[in-house]
C-alpha positions in Angstrom: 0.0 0.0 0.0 2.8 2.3 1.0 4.4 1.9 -2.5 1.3 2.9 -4.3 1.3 6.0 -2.4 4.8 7.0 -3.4 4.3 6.0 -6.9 1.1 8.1 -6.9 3.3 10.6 -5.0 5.9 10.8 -8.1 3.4 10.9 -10.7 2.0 13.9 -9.3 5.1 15.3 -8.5 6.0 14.8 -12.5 3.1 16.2 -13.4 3.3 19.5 -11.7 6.8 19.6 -12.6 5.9 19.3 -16.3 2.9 21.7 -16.0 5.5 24.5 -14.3 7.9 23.9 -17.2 5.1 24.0 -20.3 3.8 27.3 -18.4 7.0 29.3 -17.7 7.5 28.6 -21.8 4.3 30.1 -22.5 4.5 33.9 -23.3 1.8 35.9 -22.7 3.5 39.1 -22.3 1.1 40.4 -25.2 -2.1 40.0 -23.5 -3.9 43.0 -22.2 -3.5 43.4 -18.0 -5.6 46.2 -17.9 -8.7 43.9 -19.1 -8.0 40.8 -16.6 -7.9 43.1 -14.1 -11.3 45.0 -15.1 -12.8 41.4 -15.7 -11.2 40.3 -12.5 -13.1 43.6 -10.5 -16.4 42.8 -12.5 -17.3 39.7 -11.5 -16.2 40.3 -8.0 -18.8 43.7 -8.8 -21.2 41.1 -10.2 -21.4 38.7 -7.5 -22.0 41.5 -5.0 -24.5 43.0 -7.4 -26.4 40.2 -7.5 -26.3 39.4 -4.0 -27.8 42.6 -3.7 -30.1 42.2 -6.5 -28.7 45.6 -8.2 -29.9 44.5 -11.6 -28.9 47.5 -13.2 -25.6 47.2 -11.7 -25.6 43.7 -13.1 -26.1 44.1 -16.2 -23.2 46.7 -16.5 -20.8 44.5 -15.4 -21.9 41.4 -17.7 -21.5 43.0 -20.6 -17.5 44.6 -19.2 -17.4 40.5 -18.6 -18.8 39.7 -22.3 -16.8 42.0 -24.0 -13.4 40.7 -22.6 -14.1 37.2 -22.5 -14.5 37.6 -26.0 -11.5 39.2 -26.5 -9.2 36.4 -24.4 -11.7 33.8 -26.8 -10.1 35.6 -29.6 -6.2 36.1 -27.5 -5.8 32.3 -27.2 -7.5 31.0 -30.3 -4.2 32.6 -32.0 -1.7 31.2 -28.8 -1.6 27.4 -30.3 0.6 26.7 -27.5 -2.0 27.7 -24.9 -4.9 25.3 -26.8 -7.3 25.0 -23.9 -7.6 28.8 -23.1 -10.3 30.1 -25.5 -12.2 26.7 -24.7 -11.9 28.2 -21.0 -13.5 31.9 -22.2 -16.0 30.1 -24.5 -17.1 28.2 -21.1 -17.1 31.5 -19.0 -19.4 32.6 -22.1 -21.8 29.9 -21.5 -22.0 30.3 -17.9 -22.3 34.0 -18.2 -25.3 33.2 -20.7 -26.7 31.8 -17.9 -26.4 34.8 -15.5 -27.6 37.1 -17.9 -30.8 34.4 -18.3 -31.4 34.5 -14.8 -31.3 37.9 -14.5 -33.5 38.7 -17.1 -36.6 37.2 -15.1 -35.0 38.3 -11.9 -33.9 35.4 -10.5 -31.5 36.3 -8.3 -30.6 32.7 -6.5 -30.0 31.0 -10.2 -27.6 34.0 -11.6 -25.5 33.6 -8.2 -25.3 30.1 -9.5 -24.1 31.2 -12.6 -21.8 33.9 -11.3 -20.1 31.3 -9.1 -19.5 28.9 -12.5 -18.3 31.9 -14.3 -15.7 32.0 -11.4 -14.6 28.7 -11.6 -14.0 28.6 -15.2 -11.8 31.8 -15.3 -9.9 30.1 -12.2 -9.2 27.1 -14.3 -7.7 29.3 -17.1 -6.0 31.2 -14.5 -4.4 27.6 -13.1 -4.0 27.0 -16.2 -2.0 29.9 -17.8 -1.7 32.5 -15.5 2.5 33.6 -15.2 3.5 33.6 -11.7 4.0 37.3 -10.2 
């Protein structure tokens, strides 16, 4: 039993080693800060705003969300060594479809939902591809 644990141990150990290698050789020193950081302040915005059922509020900061996750679909579908990246904004897409669904027949509970799978598909990108600081 022990000896499965370190072999699982090494695998994963590989992995991660391999992972850290294939990312510090991606360059993303083209892509736009300025709009992962407004991206990164609107759906912390949105989730508050739809906490607080600010609907108005919500629907500004969907469409800061739709307009640059389009633009990252369109930043990695050129970056063929970053290939899962604008499946990652095409999913944030979808779930933000959702959001903006939920919110059109004020249901509050269902685009928190959404809001929360919004965040977890920009977090896989960001585990993804995001450079270390």
């Amino acid at each position: 039993m022990q000896r499965k644990w370190r072999v699982a141990g090494a695998a994963l150990a590989t992995l991660a080693l391999a992972a850290g290698a294939y990312a510090a050789e991606l360059d993303l020193s083209d892509f736009d800060d300025s709009l992962m950081r407004s991206m990164d302040d609107a759906v912390k915005d949105l989730d508050s705003n739809v906490g607080g059922q600010e609907l108005g509020a919500a629907q500004a900061n969907v469409e800061i969300l739709r307009e640059g996750l389009a633009r990252a679909e369109k930043y990695f579908a050129a970056k063929p060594e970053a290939p899962r990246g604008a499946g990652f904004a095409r999913e944030s897409q979808e779930n933000l479809e959702l959001v903006t669904k939920s919110l059109q027949v004020r249901d509050f509970d269902a685009a928190s939902n959404g809001v929360r799978a919004v965040v977890r598909s920009c977090k896989a990108c960001h585990e993804a591809y995001k450079p270390p600081e």
